[in-house]
C-alpha positions in Angstrom: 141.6 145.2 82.1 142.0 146.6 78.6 144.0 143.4 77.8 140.5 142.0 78.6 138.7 144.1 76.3 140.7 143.0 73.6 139.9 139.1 74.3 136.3 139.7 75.3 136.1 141.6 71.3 138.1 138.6 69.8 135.1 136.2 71.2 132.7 138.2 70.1 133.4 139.1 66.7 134.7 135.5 67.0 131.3 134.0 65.5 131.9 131.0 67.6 134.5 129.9 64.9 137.1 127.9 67.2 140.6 129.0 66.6 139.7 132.6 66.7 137.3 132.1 69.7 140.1 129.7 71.9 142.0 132.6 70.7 140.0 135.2 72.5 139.2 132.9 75.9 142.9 132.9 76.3 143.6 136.4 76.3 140.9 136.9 78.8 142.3 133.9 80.9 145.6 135.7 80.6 143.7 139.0 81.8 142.4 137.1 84.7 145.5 136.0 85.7 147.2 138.8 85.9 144.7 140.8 87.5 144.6 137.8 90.4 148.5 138.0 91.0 148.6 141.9 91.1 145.7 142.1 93.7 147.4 139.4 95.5 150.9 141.9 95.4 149.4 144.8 96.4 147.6 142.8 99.1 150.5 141.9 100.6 152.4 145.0 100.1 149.6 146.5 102.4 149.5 144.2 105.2 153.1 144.7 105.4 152.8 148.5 105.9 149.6 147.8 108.0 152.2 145.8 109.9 155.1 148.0 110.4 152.5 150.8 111.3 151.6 149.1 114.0 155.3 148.0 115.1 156.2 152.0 114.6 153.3 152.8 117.2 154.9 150.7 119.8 158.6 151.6 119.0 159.4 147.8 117.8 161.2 147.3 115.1 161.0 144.2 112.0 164.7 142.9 112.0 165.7 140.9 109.1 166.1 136.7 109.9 169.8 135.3 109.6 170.9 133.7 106.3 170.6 129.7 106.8 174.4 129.3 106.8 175.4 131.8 109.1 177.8 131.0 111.9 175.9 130.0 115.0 178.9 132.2 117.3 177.1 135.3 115.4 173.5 134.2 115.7 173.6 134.1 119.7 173.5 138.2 120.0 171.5 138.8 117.3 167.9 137.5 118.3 168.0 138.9 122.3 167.4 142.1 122.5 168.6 144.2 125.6 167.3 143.4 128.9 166.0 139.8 127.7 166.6 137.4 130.1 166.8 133.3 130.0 163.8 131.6 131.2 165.2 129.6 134.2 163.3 126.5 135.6 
């Protein structure tokens, strides 16, 4: 927010002259931008360990999906786990 600071200090000893107050509004859109993507980021990055906490608690595990060109032969073991059975109708 100190990039902020430095925008909101621009505008104001701007004297509403234009290039140096557009000046000042775009360092404190660039603030607000930034700020917006790293709350979104840390966000995410806590839902995902809110997520594997609760995986850990009942022993499941996150496995990693398949690369899209990956043989189909190798995909067949990957995704059942032990003691999965097929659905039969």
């Amino acid at each position: 927010m100190l990039t902020a600071g430095v925008g909101a200090a621009v505008i104001y000893f701007s004297n509403l002259v234009l290039v140096p107050f557009a000046i000042g509004v775009g360092i404190m859109a660039y603030a607000g931008a930034v700020a917006f993507y790293t709350l979104l980021a840390i966000w995410r990055m806590r839902r995902a360990a809110l997520r594997n906490a609760r995986l850990s608690e009942r022993s499941l595990t996150v496995e990693a999906c398949p690369a899209p060109g990956a043989n189909k032969a190798d995909l067949a073991g990957l995704c059942a786990g032990e003691g999965v059975q097929p659905q039969v109708k």
